[in-house]
N, CA, C, O and CB atoms as a CASP TS submission, in Angstrom:
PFRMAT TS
TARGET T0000
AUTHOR 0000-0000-0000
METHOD Language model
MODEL 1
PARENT N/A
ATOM      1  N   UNK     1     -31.242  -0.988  19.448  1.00  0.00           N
ATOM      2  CA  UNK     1     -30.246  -1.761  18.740  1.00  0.00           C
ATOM      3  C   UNK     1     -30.846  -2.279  17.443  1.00  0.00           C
ATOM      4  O   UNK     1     -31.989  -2.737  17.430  1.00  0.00           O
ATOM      5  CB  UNK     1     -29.727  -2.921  19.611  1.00  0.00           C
ATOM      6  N   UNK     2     -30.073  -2.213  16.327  1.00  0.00           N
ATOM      7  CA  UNK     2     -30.405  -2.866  15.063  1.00  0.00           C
ATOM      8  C   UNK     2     -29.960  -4.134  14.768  1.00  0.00           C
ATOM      9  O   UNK     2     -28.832  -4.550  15.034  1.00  0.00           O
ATOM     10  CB  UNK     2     -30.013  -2.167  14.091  1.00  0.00           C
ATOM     11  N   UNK     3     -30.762  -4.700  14.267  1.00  0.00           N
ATOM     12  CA  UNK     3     -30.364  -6.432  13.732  1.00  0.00           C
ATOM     13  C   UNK     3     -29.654  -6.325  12.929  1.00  0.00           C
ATOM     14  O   UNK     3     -29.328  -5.266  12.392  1.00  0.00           O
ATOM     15  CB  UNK     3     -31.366  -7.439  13.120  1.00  0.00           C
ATOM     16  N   UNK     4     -29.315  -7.273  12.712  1.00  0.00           N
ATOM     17  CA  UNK     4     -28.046  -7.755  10.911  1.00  0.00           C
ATOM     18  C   UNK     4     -29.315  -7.214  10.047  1.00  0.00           C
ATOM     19  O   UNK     4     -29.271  -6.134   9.458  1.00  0.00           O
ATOM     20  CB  UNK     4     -27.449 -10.292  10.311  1.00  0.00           C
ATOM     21  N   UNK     5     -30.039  -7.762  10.035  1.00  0.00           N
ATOM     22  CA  UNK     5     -31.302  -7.567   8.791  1.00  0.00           C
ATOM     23  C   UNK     5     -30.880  -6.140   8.264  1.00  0.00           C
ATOM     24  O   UNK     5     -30.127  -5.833   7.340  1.00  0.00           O
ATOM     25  CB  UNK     5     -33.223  -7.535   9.469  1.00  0.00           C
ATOM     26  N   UNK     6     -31.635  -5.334   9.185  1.00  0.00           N
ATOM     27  CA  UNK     6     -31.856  -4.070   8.829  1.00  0.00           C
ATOM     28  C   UNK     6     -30.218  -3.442   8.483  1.00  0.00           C
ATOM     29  O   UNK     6     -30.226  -2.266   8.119  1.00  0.00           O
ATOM     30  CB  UNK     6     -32.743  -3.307  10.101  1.00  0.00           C
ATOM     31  N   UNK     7     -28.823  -4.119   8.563  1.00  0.00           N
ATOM     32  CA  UNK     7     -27.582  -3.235   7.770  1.00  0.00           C
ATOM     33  C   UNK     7     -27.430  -4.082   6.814  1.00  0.00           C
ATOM     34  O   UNK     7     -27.183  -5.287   6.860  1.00  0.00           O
ATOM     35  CB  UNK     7     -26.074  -2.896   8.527  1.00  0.00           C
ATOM     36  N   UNK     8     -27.594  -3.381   5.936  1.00  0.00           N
ATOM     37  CA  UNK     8     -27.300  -3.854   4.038  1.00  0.00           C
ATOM     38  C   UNK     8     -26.384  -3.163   3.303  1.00  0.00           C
ATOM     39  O   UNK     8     -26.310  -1.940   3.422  1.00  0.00           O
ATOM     40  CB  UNK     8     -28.596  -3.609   2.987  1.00  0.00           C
ATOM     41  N   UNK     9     -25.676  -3.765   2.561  1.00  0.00           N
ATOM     42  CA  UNK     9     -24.215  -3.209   2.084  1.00  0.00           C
ATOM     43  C   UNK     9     -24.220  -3.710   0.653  1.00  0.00           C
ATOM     44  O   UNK     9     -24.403  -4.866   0.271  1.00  0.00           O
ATOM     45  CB  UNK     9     -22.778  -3.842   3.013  1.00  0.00           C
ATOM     46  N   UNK    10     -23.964  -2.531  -0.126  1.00  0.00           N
ATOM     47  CA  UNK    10     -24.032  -2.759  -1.665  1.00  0.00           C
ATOM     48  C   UNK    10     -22.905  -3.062  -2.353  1.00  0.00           C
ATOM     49  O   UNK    10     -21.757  -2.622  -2.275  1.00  0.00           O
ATOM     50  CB  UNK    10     -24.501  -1.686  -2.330  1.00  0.00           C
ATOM     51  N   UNK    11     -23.581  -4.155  -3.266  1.00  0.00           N
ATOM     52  CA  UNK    11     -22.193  -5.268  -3.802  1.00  0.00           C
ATOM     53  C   UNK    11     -23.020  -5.708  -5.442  1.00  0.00           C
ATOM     54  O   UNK    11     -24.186  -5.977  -5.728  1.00  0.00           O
ATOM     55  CB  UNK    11     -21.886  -7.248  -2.327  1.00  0.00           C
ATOM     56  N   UNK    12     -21.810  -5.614  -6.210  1.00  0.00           N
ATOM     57  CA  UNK    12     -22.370  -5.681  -7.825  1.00  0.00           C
ATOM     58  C   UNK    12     -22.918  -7.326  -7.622  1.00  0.00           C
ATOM     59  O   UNK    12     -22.744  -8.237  -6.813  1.00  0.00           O
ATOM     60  CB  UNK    12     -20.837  -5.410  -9.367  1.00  0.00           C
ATOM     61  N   UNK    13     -23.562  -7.127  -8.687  1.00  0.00           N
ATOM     62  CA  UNK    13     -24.562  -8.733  -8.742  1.00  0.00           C
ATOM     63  C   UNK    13     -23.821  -9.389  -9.431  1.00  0.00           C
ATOM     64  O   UNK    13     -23.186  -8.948 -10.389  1.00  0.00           O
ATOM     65  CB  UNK    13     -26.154  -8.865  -9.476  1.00  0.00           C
ATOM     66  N   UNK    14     -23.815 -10.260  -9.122  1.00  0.00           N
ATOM     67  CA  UNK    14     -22.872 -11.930  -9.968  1.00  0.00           C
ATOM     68  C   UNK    14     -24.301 -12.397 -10.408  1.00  0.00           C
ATOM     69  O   UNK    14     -23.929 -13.404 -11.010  1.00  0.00           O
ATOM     70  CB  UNK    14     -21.761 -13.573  -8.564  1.00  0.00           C
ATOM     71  N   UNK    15     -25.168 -12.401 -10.498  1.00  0.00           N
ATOM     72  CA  UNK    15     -26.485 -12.949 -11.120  1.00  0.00           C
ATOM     73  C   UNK    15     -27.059 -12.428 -12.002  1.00  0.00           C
ATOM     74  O   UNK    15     -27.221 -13.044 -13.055  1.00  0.00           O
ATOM     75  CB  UNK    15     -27.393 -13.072 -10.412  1.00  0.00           C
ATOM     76  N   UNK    16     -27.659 -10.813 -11.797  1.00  0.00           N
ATOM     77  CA  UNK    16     -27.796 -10.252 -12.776  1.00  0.00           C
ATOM     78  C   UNK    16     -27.215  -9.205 -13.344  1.00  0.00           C
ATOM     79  O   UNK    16     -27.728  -8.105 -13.138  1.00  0.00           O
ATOM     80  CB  UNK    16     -28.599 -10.123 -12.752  1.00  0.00           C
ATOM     81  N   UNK    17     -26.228  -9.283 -14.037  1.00  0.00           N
ATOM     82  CA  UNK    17     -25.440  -8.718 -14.933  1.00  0.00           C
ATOM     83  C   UNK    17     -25.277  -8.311 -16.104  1.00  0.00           C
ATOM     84  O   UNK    17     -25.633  -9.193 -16.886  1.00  0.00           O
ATOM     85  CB  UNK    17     -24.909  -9.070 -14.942  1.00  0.00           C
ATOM     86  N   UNK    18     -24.758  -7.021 -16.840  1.00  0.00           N
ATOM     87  CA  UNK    18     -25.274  -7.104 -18.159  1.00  0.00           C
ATOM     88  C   UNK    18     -23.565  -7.065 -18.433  1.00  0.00           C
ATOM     89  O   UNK    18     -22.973  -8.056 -18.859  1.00  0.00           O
ATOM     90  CB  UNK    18     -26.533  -5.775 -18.830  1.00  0.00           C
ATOM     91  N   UNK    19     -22.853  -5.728 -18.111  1.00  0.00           N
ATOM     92  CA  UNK    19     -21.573  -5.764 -18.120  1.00  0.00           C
ATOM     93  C   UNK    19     -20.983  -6.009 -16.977  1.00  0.00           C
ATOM     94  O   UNK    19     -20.428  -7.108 -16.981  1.00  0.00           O
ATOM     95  CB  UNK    19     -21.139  -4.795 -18.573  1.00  0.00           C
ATOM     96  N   UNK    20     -20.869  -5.337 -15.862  1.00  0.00           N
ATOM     97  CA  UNK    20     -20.140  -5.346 -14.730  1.00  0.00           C
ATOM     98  C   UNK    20     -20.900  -5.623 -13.183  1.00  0.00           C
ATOM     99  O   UNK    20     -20.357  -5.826 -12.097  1.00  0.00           O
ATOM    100  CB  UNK    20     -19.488  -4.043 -14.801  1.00  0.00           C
ATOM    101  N   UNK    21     -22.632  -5.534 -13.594  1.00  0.00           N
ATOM    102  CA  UNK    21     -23.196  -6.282 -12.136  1.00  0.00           C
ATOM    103  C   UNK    21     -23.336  -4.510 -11.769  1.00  0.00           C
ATOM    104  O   UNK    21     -24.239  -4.394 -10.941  1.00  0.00           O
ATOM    105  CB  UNK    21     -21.775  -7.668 -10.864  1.00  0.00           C
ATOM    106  N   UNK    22     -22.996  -3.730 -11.967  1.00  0.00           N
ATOM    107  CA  UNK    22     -23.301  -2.645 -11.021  1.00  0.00           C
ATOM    108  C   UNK    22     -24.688  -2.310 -11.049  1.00  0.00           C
ATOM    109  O   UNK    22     -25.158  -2.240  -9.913  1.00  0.00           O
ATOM    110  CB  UNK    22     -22.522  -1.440 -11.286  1.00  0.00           C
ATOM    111  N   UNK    23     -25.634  -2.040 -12.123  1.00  0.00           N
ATOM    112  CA  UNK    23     -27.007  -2.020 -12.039  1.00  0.00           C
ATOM    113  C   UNK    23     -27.572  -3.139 -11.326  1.00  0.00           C
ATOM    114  O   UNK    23     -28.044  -3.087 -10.190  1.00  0.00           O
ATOM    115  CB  UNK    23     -27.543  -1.947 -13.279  1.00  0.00           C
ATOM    116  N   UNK    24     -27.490  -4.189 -12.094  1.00  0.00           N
ATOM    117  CA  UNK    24     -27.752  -5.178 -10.632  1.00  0.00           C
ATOM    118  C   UNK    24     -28.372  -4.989  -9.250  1.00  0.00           C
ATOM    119  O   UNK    24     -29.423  -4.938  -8.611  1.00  0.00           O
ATOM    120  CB  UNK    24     -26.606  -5.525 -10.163  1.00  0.00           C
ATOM    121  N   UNK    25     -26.497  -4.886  -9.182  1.00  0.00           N
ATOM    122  CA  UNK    25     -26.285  -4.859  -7.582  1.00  0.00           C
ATOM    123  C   UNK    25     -27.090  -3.682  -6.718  1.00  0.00           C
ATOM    124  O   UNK    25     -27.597  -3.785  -5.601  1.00  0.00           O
ATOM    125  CB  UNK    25     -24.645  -4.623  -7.297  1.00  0.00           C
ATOM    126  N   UNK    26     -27.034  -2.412  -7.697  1.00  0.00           N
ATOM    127  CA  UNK    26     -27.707  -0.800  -6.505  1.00  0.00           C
ATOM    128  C   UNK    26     -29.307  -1.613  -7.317  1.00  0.00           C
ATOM    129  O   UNK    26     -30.203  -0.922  -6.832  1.00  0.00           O
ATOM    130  CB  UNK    26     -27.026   1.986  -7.210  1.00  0.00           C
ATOM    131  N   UNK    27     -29.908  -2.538  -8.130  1.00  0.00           N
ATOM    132  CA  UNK    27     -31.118  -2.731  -8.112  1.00  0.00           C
ATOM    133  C   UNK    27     -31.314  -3.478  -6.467  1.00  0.00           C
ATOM    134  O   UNK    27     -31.866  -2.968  -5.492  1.00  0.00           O
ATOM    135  CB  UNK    27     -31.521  -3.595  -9.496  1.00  0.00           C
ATOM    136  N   UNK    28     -30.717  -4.718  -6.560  1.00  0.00           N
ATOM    137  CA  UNK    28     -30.869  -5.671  -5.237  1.00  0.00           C
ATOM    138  C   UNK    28     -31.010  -4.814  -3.775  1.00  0.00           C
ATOM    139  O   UNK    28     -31.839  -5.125  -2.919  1.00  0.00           O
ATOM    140  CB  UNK    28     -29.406  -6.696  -5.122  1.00  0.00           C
ATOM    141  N   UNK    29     -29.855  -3.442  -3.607  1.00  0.00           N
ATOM    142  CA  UNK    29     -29.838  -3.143  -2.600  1.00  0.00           C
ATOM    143  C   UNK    29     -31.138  -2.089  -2.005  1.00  0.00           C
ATOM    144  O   UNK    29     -31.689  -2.049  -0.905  1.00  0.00           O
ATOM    145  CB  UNK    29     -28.611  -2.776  -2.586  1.00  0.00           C
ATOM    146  N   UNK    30     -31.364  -1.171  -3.430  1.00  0.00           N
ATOM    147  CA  UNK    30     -33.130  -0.553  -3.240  1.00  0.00           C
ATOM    148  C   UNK    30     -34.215  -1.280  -3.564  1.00  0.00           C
ATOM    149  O   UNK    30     -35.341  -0.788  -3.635  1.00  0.00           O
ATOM    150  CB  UNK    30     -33.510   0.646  -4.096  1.00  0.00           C
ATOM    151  N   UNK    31     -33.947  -2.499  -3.783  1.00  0.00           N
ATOM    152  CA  UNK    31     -35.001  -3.425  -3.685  1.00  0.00           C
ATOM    153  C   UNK    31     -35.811  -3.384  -5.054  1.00  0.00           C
ATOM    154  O   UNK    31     -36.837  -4.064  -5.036  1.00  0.00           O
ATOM    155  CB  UNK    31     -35.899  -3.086  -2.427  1.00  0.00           C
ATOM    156  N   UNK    32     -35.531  -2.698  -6.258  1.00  0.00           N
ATOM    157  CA  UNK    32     -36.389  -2.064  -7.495  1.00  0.00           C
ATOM    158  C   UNK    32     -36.023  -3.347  -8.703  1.00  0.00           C
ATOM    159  O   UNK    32     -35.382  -4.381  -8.514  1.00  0.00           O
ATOM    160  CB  UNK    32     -35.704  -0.143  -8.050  1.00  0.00           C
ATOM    161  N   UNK    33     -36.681  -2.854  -9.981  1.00  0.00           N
ATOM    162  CA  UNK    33     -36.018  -3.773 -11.142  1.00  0.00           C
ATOM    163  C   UNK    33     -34.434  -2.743 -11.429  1.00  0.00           C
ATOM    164  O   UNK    33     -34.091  -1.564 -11.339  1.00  0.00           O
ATOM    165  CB  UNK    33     -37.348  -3.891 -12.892  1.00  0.00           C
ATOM    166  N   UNK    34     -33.957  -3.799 -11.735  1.00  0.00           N
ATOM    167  CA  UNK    34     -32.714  -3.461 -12.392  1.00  0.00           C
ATOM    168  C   UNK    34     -32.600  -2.826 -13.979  1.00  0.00           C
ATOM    169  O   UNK    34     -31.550  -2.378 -14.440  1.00  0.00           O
ATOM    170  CB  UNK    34     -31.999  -4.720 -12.344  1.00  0.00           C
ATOM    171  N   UNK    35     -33.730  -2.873 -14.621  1.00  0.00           N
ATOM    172  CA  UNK    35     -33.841  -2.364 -15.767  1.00  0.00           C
ATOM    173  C   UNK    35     -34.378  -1.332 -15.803  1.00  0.00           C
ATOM    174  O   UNK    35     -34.773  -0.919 -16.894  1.00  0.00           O
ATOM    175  CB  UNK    35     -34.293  -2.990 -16.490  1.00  0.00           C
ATOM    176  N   UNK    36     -34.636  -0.322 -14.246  1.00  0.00           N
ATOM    177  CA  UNK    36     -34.851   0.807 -14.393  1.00  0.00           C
ATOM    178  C   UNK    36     -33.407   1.570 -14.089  1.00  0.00           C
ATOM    179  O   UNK    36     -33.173   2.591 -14.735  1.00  0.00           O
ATOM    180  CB  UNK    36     -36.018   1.123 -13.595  1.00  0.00           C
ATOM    181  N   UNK    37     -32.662   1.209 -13.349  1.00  0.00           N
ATOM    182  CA  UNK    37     -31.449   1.620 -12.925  1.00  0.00           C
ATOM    183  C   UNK    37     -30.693   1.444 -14.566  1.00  0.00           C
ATOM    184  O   UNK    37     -30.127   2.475 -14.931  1.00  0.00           O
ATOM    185  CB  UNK    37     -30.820   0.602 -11.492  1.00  0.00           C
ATOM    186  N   UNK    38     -30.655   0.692 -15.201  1.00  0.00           N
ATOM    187  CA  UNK    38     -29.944   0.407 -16.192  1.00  0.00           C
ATOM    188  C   UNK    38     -30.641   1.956 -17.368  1.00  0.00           C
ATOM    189  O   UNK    38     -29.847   2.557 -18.091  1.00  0.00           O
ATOM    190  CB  UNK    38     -30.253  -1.480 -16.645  1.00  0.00           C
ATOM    191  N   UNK    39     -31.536   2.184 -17.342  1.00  0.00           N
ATOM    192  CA  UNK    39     -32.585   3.206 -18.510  1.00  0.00           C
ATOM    193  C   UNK    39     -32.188   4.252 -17.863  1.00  0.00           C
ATOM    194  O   UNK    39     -32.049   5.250 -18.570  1.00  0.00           O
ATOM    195  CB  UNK    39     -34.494   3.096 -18.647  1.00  0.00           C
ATOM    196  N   UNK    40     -31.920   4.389 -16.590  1.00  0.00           N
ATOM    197  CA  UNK    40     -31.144   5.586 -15.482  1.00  0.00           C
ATOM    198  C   UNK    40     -29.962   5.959 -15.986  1.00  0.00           C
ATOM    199  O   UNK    40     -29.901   7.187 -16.033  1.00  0.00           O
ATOM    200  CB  UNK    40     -30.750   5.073 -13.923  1.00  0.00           C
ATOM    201  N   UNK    41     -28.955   5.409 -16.401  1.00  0.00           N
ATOM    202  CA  UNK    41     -27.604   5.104 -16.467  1.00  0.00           C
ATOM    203  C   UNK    41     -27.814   5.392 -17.977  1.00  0.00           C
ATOM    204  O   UNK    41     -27.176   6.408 -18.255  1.00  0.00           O
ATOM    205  CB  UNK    41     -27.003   3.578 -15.877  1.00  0.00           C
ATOM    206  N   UNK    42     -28.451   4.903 -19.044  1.00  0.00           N
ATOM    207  CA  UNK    42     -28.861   5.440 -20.548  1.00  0.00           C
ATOM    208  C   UNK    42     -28.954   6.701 -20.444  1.00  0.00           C
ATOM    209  O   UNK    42     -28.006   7.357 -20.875  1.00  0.00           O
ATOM    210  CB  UNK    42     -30.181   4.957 -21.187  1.00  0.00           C
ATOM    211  N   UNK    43     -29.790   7.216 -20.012  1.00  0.00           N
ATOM    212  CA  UNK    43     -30.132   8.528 -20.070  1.00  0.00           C
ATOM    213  C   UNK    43     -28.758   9.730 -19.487  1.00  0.00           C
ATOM    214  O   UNK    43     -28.051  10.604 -19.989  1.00  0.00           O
ATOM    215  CB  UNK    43     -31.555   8.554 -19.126  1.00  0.00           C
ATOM    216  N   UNK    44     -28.923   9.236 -18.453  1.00  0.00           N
ATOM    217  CA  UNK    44     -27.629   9.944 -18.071  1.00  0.00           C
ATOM    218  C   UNK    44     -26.037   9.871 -18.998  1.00  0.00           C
ATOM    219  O   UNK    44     -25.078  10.621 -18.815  1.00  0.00           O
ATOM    220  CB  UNK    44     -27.389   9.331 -16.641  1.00  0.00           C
ATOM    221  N   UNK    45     -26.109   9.014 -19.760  1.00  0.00           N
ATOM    222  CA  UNK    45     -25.648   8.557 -20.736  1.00  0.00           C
ATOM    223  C   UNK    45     -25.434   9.950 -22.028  1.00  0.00           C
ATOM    224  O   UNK    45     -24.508  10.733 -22.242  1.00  0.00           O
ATOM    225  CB  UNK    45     -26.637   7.319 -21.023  1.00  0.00           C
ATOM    226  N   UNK    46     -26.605   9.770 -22.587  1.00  0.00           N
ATOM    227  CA  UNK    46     -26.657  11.001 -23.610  1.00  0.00           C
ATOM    228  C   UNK    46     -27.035  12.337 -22.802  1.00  0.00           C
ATOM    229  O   UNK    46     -27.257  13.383 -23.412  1.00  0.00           O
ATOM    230  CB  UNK    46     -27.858  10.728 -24.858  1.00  0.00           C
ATOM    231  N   UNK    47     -27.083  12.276 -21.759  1.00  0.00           N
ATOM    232  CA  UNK    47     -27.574  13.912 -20.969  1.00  0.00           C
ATOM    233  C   UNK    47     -26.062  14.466 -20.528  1.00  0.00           C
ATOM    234  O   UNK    47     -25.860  14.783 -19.356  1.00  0.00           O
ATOM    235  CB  UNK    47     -28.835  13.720 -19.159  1.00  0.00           C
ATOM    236  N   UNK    48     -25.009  14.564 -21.540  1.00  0.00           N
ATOM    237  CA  UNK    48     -24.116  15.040 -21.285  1.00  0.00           C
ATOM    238  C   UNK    48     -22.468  13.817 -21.094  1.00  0.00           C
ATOM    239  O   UNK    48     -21.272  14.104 -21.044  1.00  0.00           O
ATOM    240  CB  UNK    48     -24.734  15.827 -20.149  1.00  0.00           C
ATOM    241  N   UNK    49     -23.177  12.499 -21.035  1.00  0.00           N
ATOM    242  CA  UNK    49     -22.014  11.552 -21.014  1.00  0.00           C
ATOM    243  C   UNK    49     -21.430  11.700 -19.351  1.00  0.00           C
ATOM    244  O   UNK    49     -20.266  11.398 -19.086  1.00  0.00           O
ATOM    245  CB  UNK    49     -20.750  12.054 -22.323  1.00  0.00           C
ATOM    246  N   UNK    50     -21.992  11.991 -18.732  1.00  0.00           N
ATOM    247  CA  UNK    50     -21.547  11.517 -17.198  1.00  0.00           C
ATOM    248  C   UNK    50     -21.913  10.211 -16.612  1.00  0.00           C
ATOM    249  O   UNK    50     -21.618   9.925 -15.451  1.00  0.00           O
ATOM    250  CB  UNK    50     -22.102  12.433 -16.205  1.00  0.00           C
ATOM    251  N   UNK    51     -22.559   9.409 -17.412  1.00  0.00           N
ATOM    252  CA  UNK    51     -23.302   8.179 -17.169  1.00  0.00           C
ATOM    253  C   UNK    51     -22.267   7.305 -17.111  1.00  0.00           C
ATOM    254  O   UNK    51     -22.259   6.583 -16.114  1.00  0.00           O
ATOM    255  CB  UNK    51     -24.366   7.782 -18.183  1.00  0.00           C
ATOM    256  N   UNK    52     -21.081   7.115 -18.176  1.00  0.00           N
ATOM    257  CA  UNK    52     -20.102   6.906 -18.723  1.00  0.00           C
ATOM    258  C   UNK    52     -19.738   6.536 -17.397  1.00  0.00           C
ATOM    259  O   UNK    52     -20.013   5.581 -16.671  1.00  0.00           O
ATOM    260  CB  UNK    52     -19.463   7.860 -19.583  1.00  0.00           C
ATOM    261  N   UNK    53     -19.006   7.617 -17.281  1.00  0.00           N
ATOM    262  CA  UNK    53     -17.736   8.199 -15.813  1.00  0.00           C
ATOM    263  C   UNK    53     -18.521   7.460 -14.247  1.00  0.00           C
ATOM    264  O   UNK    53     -17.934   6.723 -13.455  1.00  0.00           O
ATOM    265  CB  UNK    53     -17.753  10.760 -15.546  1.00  0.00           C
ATOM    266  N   UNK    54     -19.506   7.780 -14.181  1.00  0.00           N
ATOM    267  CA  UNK    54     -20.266   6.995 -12.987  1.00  0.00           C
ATOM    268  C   UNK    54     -20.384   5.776 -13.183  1.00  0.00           C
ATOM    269  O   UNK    54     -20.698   5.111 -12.196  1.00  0.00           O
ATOM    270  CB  UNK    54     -21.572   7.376 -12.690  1.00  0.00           C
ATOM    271  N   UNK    55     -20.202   5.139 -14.344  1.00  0.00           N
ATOM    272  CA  UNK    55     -20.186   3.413 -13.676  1.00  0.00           C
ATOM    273  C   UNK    55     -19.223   3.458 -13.633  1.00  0.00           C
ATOM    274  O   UNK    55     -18.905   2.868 -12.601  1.00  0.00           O
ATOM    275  CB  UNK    55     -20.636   2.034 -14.289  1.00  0.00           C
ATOM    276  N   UNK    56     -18.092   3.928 -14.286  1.00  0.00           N
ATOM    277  CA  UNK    56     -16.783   3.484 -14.576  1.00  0.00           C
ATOM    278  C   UNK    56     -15.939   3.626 -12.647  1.00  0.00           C
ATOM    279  O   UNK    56     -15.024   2.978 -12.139  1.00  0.00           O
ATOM    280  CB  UNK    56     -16.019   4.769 -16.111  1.00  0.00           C
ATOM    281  N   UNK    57     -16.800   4.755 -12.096  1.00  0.00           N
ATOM    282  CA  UNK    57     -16.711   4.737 -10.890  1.00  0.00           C
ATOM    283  C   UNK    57     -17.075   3.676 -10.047  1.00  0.00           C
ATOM    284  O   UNK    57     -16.374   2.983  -9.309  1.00  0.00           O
ATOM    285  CB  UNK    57     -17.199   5.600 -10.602  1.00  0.00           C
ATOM    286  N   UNK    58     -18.368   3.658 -10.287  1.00  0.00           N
ATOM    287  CA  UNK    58     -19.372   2.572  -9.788  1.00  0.00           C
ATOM    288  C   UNK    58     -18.620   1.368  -9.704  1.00  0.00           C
ATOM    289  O   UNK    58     -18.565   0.622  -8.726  1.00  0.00           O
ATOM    290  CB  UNK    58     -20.645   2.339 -10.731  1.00  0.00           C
ATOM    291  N   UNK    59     -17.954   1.208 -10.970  1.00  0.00           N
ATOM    292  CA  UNK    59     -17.490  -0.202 -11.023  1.00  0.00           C
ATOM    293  C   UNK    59     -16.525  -0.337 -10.050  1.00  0.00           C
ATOM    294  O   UNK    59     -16.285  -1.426  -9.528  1.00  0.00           O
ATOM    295  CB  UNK    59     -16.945  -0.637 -12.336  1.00  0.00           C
ATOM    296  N   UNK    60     -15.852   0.865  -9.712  1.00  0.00           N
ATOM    297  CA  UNK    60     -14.516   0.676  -9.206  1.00  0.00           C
ATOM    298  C   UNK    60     -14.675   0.670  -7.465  1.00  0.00           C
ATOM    299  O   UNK    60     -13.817  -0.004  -6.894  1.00  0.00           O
ATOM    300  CB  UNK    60     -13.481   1.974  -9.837  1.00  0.00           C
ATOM    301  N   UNK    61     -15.574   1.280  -6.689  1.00  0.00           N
ATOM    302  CA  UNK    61     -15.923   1.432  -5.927  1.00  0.00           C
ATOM    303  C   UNK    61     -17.177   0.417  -5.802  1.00  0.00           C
ATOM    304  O   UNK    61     -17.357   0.338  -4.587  1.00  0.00           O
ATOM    305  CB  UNK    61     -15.905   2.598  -5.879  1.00  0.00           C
ATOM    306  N   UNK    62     -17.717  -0.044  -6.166  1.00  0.00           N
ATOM    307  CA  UNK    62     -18.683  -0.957  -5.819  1.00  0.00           C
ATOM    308  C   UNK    62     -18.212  -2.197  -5.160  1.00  0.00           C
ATOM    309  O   UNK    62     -19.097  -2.885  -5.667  1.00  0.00           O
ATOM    310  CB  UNK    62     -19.387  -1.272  -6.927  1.00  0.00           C
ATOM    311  N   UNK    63     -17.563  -3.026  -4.466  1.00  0.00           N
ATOM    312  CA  UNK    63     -17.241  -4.706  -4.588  1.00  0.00           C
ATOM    313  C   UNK    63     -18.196  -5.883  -4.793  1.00  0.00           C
ATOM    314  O   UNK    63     -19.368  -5.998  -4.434  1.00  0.00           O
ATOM    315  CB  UNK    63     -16.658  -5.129  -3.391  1.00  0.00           C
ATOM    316  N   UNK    64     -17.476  -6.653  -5.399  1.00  0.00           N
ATOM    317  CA  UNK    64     -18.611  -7.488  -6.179  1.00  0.00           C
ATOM    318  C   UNK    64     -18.926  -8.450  -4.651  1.00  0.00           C
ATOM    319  O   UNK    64     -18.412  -8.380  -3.535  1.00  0.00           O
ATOM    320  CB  UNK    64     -17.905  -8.597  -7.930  1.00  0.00           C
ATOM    321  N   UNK    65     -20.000  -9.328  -5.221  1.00  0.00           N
ATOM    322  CA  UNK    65     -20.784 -10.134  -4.142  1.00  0.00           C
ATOM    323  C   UNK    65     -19.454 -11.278  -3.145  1.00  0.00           C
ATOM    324  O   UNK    65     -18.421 -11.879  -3.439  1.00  0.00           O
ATOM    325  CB  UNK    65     -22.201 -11.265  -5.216  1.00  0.00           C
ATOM    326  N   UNK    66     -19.967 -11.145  -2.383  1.00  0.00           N
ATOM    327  CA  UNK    66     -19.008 -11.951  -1.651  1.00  0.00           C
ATOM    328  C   UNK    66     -19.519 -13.234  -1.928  1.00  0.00           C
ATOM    329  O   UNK    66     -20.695 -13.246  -2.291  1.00  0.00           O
ATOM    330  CB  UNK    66     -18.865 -11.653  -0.128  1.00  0.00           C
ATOM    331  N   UNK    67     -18.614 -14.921  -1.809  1.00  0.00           N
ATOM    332  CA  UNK    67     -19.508 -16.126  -2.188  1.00  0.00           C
ATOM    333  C   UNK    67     -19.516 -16.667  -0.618  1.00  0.00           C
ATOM    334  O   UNK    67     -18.569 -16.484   0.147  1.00  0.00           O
ATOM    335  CB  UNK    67     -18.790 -17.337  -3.528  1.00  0.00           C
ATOM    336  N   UNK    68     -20.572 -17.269  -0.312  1.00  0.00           N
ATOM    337  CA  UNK    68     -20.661 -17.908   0.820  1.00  0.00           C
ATOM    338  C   UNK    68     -21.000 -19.428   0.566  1.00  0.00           C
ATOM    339  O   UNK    68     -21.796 -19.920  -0.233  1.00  0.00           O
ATOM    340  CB  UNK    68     -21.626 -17.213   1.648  1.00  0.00           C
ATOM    341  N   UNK    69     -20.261 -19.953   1.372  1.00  0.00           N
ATOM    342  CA  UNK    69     -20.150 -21.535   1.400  1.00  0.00           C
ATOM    343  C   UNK    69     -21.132 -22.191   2.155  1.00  0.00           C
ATOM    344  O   UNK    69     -21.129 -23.419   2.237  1.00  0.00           O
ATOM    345  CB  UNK    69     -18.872 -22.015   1.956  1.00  0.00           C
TER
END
């Protein structure tokens, strides 16, 4: 049996954000800096402009952080 711990569920960051929290958020959930995911998303960017279309996904499919009281 698995604990809560070990299931983690990816959610855009309300903390660190540049536009929409989605780098952020897939930083928080692989545990990495977020400013490599963001230079990820650049590149993929000018390597044809699919970078574009994937956050625009990302954004839409991602849900942002839930707030807990």
């Amino acid at each position: 049996m698995s604990s809560c711990e070990d299931y983690r569920k990816i959610y855009r960051s309300d903390e660190d954000r540049v536009i929409a929290g989605v780098c952020g958020g897939i930083g928080e959930y692989f545990r990495i800096d977020p400013v490599i995911i963001r230079l990820l998303w650049i590149v993929s960017l000018f390597a044809g402009g699919t970078g574009f279309f994937a956050y625009l996904i990302a954004w839409l499919i991602i849900p942002p952080k839930p707030y807990v009281n």
